[in-house]
Structures are given as structure tokens and as C-alpha cells.
C-alpha positions as a Markdown table, in Angstrom:
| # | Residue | x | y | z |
|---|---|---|---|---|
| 1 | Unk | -42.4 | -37.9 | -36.1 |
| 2 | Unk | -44.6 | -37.3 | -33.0 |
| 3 | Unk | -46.9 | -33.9 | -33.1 |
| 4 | Unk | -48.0 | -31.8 | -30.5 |
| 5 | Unk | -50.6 | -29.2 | -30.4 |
| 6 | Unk | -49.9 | -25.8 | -29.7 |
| 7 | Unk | -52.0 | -22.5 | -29.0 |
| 8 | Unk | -50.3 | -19.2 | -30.5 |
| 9 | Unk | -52.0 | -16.1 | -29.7 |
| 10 | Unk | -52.0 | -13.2 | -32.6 |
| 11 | Unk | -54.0 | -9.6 | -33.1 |
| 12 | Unk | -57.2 | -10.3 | -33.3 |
| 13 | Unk | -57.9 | -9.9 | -37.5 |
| 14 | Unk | -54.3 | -10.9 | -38.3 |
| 15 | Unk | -54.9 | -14.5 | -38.0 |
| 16 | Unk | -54.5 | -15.4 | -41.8 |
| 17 | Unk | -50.9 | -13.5 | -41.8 |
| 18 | Unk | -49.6 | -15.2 | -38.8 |
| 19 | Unk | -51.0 | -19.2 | -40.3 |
| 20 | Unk | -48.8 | -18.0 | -43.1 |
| 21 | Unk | -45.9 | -17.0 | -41.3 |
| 22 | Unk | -46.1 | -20.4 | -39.4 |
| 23 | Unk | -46.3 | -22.3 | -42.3 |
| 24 | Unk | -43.4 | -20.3 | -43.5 |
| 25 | Unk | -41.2 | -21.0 | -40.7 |
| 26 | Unk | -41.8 | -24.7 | -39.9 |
| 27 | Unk | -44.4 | -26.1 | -42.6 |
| 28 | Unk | -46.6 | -26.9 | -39.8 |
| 29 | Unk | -50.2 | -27.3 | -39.8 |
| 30 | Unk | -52.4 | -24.3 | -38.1 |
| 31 | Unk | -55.6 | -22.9 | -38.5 |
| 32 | Unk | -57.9 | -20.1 | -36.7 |
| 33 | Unk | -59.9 | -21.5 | -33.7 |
| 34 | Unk | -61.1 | -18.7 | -32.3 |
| 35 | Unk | -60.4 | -14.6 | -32.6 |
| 36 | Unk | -57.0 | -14.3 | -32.0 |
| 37 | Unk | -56.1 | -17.9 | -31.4 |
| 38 | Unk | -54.4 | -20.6 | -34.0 |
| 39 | Unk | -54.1 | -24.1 | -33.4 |
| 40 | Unk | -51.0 | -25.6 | -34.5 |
| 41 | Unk | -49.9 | -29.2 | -34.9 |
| 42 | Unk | -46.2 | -29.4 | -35.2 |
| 43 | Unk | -43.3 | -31.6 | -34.2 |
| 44 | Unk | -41.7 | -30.5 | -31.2 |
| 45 | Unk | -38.4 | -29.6 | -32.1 |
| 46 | Unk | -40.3 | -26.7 | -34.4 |
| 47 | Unk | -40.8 | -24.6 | -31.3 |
| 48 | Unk | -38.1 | -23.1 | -31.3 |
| 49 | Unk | -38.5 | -21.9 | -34.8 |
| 50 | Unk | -41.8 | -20.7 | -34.1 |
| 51 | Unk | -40.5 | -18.3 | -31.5 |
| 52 | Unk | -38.8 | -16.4 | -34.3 |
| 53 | Unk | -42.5 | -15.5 | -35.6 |
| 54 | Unk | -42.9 | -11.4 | -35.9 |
| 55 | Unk | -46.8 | -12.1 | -35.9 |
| 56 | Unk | -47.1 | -14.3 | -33.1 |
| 57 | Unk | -47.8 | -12.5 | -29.2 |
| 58 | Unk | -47.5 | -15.9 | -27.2 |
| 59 | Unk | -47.1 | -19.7 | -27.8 |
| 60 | Unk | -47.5 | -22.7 | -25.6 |
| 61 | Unk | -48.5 | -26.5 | -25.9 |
| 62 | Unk | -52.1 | -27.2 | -25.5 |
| 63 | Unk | -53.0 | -30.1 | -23.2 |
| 64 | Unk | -56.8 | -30.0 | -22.9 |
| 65 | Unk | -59.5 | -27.6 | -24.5 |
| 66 | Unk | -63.2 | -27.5 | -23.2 |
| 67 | Unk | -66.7 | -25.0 | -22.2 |
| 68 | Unk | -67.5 | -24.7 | -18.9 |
| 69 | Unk | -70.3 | -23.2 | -17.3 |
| 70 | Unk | -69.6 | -23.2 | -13.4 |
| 71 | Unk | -66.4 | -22.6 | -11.8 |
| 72 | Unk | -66.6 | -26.2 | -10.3 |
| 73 | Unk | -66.1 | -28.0 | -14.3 |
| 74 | Unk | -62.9 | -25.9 | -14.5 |
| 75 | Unk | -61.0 | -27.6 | -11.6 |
| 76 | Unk | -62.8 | -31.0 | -12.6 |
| 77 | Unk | -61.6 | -31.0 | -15.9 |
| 78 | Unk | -58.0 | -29.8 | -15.1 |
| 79 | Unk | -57.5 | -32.2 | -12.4 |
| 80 | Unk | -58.4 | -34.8 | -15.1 |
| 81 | Unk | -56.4 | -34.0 | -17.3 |
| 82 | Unk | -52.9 | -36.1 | -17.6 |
| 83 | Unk | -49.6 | -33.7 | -17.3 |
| 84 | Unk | -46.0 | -34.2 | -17.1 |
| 85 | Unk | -44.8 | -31.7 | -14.5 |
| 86 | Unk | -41.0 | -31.2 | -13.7 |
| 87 | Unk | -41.2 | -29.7 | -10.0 |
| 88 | Unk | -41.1 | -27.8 | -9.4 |
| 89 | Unk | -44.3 | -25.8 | -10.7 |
| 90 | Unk | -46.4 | -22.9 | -11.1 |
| 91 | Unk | -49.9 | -22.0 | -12.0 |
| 92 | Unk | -50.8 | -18.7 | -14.3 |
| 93 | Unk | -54.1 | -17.7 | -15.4 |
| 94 | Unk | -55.2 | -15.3 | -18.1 |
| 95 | Unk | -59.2 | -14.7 | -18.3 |
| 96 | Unk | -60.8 | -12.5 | -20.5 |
| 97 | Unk | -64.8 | -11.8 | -20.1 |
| 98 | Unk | -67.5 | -11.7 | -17.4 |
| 99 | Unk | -67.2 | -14.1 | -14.5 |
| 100 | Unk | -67.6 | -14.7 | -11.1 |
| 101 | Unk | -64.1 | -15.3 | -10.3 |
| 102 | Unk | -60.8 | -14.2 | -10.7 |
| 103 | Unk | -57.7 | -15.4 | -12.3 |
| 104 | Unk | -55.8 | -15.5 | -9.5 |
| 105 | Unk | -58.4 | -17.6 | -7.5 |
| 106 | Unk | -58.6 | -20.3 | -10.8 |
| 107 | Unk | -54.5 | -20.3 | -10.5 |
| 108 | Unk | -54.8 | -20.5 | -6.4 |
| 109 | Unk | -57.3 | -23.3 | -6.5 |
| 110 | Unk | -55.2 | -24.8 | -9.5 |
| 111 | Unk | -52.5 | -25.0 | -7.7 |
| 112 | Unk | -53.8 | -26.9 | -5.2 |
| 113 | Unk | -54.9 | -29.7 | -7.2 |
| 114 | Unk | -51.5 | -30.2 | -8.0 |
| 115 | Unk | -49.9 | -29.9 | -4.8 |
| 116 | Unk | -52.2 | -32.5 | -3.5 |
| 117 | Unk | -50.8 | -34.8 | -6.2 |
| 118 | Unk | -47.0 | -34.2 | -4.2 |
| 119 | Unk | -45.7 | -31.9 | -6.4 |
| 120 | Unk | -43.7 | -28.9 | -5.6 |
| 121 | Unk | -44.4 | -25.2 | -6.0 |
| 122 | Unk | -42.0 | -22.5 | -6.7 |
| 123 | Unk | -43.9 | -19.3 | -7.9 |
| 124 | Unk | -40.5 | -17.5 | -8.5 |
| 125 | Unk | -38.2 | -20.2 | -10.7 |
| 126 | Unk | -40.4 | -22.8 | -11.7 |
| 127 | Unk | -39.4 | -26.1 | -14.2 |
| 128 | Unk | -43.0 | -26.1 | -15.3 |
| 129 | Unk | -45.7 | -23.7 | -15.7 |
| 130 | Unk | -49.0 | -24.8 | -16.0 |
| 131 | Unk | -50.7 | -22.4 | -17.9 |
| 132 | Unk | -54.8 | -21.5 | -18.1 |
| 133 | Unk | -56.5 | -19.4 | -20.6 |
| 134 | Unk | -60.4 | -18.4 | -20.1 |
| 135 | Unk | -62.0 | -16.8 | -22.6 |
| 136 | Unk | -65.8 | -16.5 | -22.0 |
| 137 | Unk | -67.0 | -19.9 | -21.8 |
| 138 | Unk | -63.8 | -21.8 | -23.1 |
| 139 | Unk | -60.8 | -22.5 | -21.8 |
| 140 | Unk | -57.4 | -23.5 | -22.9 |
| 141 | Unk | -55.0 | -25.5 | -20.4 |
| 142 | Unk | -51.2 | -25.6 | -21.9 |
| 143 | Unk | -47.5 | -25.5 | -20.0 |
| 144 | Unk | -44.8 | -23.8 | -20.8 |
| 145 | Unk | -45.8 | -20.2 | -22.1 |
| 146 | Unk | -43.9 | -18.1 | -24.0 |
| 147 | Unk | -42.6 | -14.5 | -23.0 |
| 148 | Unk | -44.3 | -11.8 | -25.1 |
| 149 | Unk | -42.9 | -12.5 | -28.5 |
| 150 | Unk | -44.5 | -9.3 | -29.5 |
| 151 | Unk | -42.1 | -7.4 | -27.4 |
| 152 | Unk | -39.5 | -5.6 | -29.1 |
| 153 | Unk | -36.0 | -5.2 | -27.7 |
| 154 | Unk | -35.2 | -2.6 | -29.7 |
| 155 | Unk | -37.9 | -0.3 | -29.0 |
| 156 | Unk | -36.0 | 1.9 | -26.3 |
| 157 | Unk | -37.6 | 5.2 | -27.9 |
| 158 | Unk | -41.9 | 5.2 | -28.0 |
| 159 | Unk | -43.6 | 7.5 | -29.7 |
| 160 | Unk | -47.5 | 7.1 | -28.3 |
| 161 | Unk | -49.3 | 7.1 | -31.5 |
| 162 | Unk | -46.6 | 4.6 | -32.7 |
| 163 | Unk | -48.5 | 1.1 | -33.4 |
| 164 | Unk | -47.0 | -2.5 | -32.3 |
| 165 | Unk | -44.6 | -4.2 | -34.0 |
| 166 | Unk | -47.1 | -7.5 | -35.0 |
| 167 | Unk | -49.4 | -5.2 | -36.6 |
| 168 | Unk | -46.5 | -3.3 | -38.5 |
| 169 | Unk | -45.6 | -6.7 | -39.3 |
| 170 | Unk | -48.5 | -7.4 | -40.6 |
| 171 | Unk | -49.4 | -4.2 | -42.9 |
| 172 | Unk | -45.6 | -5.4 | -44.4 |
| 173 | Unk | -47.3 | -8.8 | -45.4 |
| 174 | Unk | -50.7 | -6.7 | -46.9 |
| 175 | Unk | -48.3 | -4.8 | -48.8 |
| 176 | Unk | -46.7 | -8.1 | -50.6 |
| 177 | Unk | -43.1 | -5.9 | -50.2 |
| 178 | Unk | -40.7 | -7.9 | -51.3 |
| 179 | Unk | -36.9 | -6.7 | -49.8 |
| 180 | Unk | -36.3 | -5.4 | -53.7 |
| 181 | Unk | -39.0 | -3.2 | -53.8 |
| 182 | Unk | -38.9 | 0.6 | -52.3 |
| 183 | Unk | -40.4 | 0.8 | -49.3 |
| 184 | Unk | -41.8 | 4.0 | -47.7 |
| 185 | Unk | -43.5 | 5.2 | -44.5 |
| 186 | Unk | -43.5 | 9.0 | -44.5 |
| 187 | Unk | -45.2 | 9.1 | -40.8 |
| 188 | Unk | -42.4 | 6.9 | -39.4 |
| 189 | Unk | -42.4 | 8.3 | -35.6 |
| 190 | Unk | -40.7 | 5.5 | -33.8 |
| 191 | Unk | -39.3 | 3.6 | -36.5 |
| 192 | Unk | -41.2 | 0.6 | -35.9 |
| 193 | Unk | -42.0 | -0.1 | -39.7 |
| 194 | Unk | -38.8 | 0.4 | -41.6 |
| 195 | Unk | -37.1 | -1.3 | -38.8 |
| 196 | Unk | -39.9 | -4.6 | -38.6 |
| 197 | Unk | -39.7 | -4.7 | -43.0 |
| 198 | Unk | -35.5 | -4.3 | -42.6 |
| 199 | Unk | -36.3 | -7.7 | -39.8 |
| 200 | Unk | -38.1 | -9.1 | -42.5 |
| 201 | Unk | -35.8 | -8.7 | -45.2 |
| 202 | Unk | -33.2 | -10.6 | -42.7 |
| 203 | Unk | -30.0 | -10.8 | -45.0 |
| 204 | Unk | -31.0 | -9.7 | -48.3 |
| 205 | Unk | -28.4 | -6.7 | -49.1 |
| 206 | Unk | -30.6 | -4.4 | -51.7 |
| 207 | Unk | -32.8 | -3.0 | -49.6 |
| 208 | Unk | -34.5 | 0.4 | -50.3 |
| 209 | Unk | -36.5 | 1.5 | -46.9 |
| 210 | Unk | -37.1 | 5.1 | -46.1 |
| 211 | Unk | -39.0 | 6.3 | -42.9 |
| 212 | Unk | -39.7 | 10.0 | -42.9 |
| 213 | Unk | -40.8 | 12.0 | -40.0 |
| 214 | Unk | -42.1 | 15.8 | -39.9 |
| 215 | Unk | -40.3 | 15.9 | -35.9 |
| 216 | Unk | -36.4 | 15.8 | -35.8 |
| 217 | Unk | -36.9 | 14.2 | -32.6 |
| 218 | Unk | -39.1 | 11.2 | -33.4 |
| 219 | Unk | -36.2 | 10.7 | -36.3 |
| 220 | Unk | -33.3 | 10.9 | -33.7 |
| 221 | Unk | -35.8 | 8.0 | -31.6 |
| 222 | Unk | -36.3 | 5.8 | -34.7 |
| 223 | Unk | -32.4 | 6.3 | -35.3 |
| 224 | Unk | -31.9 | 5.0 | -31.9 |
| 225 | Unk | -34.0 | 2.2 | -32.0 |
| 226 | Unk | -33.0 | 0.9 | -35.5 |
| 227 | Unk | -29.3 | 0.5 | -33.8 |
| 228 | Unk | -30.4 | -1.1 | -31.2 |
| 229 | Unk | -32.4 | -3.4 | -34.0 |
| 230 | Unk | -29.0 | -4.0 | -35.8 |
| 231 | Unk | -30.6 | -2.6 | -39.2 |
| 232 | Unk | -29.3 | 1.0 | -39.2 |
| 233 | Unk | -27.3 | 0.9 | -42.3 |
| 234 | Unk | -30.3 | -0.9 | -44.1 |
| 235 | Unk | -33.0 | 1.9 | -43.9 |
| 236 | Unk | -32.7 | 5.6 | -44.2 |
| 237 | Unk | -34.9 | 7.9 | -42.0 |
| 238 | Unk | -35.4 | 11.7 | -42.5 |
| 239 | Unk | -36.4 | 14.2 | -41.0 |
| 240 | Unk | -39.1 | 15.4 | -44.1 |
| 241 | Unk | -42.6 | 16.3 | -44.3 |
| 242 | Unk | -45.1 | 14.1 | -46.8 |
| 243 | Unk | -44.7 | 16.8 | -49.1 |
| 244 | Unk | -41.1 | 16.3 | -49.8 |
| 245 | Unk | -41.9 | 12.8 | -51.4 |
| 246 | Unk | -42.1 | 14.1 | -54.8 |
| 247 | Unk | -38.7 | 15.4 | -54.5 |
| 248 | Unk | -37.0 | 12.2 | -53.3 |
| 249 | Unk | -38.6 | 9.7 | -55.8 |
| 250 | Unk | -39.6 | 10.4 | -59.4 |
| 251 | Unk | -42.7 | 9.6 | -60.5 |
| 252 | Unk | -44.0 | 6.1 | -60.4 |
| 253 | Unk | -40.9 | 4.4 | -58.6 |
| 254 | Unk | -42.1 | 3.3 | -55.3 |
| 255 | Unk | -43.5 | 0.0 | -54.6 |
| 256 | Unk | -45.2 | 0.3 | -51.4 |
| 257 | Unk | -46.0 | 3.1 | -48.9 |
| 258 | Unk | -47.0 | 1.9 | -45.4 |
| 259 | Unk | -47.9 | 4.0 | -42.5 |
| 260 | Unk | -49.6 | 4.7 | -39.5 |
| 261 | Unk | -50.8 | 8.4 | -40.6 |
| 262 | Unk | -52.1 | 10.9 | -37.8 |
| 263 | Unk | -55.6 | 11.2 | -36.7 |
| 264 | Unk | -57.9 | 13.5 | -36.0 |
| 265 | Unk | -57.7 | 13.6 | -31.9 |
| 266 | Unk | -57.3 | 16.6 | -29.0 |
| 267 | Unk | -54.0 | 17.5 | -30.6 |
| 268 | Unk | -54.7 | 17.1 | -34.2 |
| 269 | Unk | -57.7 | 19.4 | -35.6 |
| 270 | Unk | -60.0 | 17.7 | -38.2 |
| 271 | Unk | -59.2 | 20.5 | -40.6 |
| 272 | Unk | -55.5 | 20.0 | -40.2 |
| 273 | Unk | -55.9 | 16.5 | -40.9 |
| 274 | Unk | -58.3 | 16.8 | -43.9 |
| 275 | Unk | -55.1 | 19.2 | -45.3 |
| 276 | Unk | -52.4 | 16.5 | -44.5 |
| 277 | Unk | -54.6 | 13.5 | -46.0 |
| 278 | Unk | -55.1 | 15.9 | -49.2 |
| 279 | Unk | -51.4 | 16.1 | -49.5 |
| 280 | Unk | -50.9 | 12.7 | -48.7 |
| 281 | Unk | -52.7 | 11.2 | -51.5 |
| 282 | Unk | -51.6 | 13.9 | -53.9 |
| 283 | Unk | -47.9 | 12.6 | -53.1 |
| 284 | Unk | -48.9 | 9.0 | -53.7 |
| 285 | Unk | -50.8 | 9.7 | -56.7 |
| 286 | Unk | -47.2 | 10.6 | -58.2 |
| 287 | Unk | -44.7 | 8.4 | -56.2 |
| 288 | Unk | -46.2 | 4.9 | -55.8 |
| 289 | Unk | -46.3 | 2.6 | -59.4 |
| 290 | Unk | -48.8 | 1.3 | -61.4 |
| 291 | Unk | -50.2 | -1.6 | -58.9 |
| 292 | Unk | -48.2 | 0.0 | -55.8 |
| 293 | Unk | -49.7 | -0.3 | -52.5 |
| 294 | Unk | -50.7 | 2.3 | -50.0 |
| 295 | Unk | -51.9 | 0.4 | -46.7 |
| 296 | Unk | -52.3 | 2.5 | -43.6 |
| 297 | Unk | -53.3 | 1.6 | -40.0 |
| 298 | Unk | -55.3 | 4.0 | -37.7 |
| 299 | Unk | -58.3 | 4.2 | -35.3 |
| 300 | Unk | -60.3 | 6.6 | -37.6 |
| 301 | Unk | -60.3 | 5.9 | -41.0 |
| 302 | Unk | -63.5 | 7.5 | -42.6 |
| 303 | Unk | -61.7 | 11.0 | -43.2 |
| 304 | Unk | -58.5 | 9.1 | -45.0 |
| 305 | Unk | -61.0 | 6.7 | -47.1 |
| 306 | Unk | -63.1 | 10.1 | -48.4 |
| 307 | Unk | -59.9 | 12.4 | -49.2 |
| 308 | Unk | -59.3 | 9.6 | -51.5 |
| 309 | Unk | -59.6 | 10.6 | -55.0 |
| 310 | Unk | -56.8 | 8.5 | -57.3 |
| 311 | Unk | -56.6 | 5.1 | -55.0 |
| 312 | Unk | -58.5 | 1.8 | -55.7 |
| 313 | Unk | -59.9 | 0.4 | -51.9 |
| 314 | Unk | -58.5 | -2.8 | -52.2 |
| 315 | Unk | -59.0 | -4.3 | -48.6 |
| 316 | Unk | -60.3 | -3.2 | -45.3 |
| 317 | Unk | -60.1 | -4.7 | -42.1 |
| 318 | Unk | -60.2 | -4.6 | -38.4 |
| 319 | Unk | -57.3 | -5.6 | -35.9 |
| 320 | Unk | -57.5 | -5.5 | -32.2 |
| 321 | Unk | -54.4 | -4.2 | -30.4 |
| 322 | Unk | -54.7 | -3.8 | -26.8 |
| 323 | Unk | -58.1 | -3.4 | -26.3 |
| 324 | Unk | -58.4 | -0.9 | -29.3 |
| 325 | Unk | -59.8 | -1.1 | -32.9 |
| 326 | Unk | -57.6 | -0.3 | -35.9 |
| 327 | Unk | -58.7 | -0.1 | -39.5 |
| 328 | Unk | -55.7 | -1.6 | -41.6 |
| 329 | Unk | -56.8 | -0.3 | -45.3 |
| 330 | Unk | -55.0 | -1.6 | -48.7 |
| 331 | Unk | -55.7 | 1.0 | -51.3 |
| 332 | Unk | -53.8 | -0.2 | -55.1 |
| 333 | Unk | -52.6 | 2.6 | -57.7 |
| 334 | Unk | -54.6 | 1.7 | -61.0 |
């Protein structure tokens, strides 16, 4: 069975969770090449698979990978560089770092290599896409992108301290849930983690997710969104503070409690925060069992890592979303 090589693009610090996922899906090979990026070598036919991947932002079939160090070795290198283009065809550029040109002038000039050759160009509905990838001093020729695969139809309602859906994803994997266990995120805003850890649980029927929210309105948007998500009737939401955990669990019977907890920022005071944190782990001290996890992802972590008193620091890490850096911490009941 013929392989191919393919680039998939992930959070940068989420690599190992999405080579798992992979491997999950289509027992393919894949390992970390660089932050953020995973080389793959799969048949071809396990595309298609791969584009069900919750950690995965983009995908496409690498066709030649090199340094440069002018401008000039780009287009050399490219234009060497044997590829089967159904016309017609279009050229897209992605560059991250400090250079001397733009992306649009590497997919102009690109382009023209190509259309030299007698093939067509149709920037609107092309057959093939020719697609470039600079990143510092490297870049990574493919065809055929993905769309986002981090995009999430269902996300209708945004709440703006929500996180993305890969990096909910992800803190589900940290968590080891498995669909049996109870599940709980008691700053659920948006929805976006009981919904992504319903996704994950696909059909299994004995589900026990609960997303609670302080604001009746970010419930009513979660509510909406898990519809739209086709997993309404496999979480519950409510509209609770963290202190009401104690009353909906008895002591020691939740399995894992996974949030993106509020910060300190212009509209939440550092004294507020220190209050809600204390309460937080208080609730967790009595809700979560023996070997339970607590993992929570925010920007600023050192005021949640010193209100904790009870909690074992299992893991810390950094992911990159958008530009911005998120702690991701695992803390274990003992």
C-alpha cells in the first residue's frame, strides 16, 4: 500500500495529544517536526479519516521540505520540485517570522512559475492548490489544504474568554476521561468543553457531563450551541455558581473537573479572583475522587497554582492559541 506524507498543523504544546489521536484514527505513523507541525506517513485513502481529528487545525500532503536563506532558493526549489496539478490552480502562502517579502509576493511569483509551465489559474474555484508554508528559515510546499478543522460549526454563541475547541480537546485527553466517568466544568461559558468531551464520547449512551455557569446567559449560549452540536440530551448545563458543587455531587464522586476558570484582568479584580480560586479548590477538595483530575487552562496561572492547598501538580504546560500563551495545569486528588 503506497504512503504519502502529510503536514498537520496543531496548537503549539499539544503535539503529543494530536500524534495520539492520529494514531487513533488511522494507525498511521506521525511524529513532531517542528512546534506545531507533525509529519505523517499514511496511505491515502486515510485522509479522509484524519479530517475527523478534534486536535488537528489543518492538513495537507507535503511535496518538498527545505531552508532557504534568500528569496531567490524559494522559487528555485519550488520550480524543481515535481507536482501533479489538475488545472486549473491556485497558489496560497502562509509565512510566519521576519522577512523581506510577503506572502502574497512568494504566491504571485509562485504562480508564475507554474503558468509558464501551461497551466491554468483560477484563484476563485481551483482543482488544485498549491500550497506554501514559511516558517523562519523553512518552508513546507504541499497541495490540497484543508479548511480550518479547528472550526466549529456549532459554535453560533462566543463567549470571549471561552478557549478553542482543539485545546478543550485536548485538556479532555490530559484528564484521561473516559465517557463513564463524571465529567465537570463549573466555568462552562460557551459550552465548548462539555460539548467537545460529549463529541468525544461519539455514541456511547452513559454519559454524565455537567457544565455550570454563574451567568444565565452564557448557559442559554452553551444550550444553543450544544443543539446545534447534536449532543443536547447528553450533557446537562446550569446555571450555578462553583459553590453549588457540593450540593450536586456527594463527596468523592466526580472523576474529572475541567475548566477554563476566570482571570484576573480589567474586569476581574485580583481579590475577587483569589476568593473564587479559594472556593474553587475547597469544592474540589470534596467533589473530585481519590486520583480525580482537576486540569484548567488560562493565561495566568500563578494565583490558581498558590490558592492550592489539597491538589498534587501533576503536569504543567504551555499551548499557543492564536498568538497567546495558556498554562494547561493537571493537578491529581491524593
Amino acid at each position: 500500500m503506497k504512503k504519502i506524507q502529510l503536514i498537520a498543523t496543531t496548537l503549539p504544546g499539544i503535539e503529543d495529544i494530536a500524534i495520539k489521536e492520529i494514531k487513533e484514527l488511522t494507525k498511521s505513523e506521525a511524529k513532531k517536526i517542528l512546534e506545531g507541525k507533525i509529519l505523517i506517513q499514511a496511505a491515502a485513502q486515510k485522509i479522509q479519516k484524519m479530517q475527523n481529528s478534534k486536535s488537528i487545525k489543518q492538513l495537507y500532503e507535503l511535496k518538498n521540505f527545505f531552508k532557504f536563506k534568500k528569496e531567490e532558493e524559494i522559487y528555485k526549489k519550488i520550480g524543481k520540485t515535481p507536482l501533479k496539478i489538475v488545472d486549473p490552480f491556485a497558489v496560497r502562502c502562509k509565512r510566519e517570522g521576519r522577512h523581506p517579502f510577503n506572502s502574497q509576493a512568494i504566491a504571485s511569483k509562485v504562480g508564475e512559475i507554474f503558468h509558464k509551465k501551461k497551466h491554468k489559474v483560477d484563484l476563485e474555484k481551483p482543482n488544485t492548490t498549491i500550497y506554501i508554508e514559511i516558517m523562519n528559515d523553512q518552508c513546507f510546499l504541499g497541495i490540497n489544504p484543508s479548511n480550518d478543522l479547528g472550526k466549529r460549526n456549532y459554535r453560533i454563541k462566543h463567549n470571549n474568554q471561552s478557549i478553542n475547541a482543539p485545546l478543550a480537546y485536548a485538556m479532555i485527553r490530559l484528564a484521561n476521561w473516559k465517557p463513564k466517568q463524571a465529567l465537570v466544568d463549573p466555568f462552562c461559558k460557551d459550552g465548548v468543553i462539555p460539548i467537545e468531551a460529549a463529541l468525544f464520547a461519539n455514541q456511547d449512551k452513559r454519559l454524565q457531563i455537567l457544565g455550570f455557569d454563574d451567568a444565565q446567559t452564557n448557559i442559554r449560549g452553551a444550550s444553543i450551541n450544544a443543539k446545534i452540536a447534536k449532543v443536547y440530551n447528553k450533557i446537562s448545563l446550569g446555571s450555578y455558581s462553583v459553590s453549588w458543587l457540593d450540593t450536586k455531587f456527594k463527596k468523592g464522586k466526580v472523576d474529572a473537573v475541567i475548566t477554563a476558570p476566570p482571570f484576573t484582568s480589567a474586569t476581574h479584580k485580583e481579590e475577587d479572583v483569589k476568593k473564587l480560586y479559594k472556593e474553587l479548590f475547597h469544592q474540589l477538595d470534596y467533589v473530585l475522587k481519590k486520583g480525580g483530575l482537576f486540569v484548567a487552562a488560562l493565561p495566568k496561572a500563578e494565583l490558581l497554582k498558590s490558592s492550592n492547598k489539597s491538589l498534587k501538580l501533576k503536569e504543567e504546560r504551555k499551548v499557543v492559541v492564536g498568538g497567546m500563551a495558556y498554562s494547561v495545569i493537571v493537578f491529581k486528588k491524593i
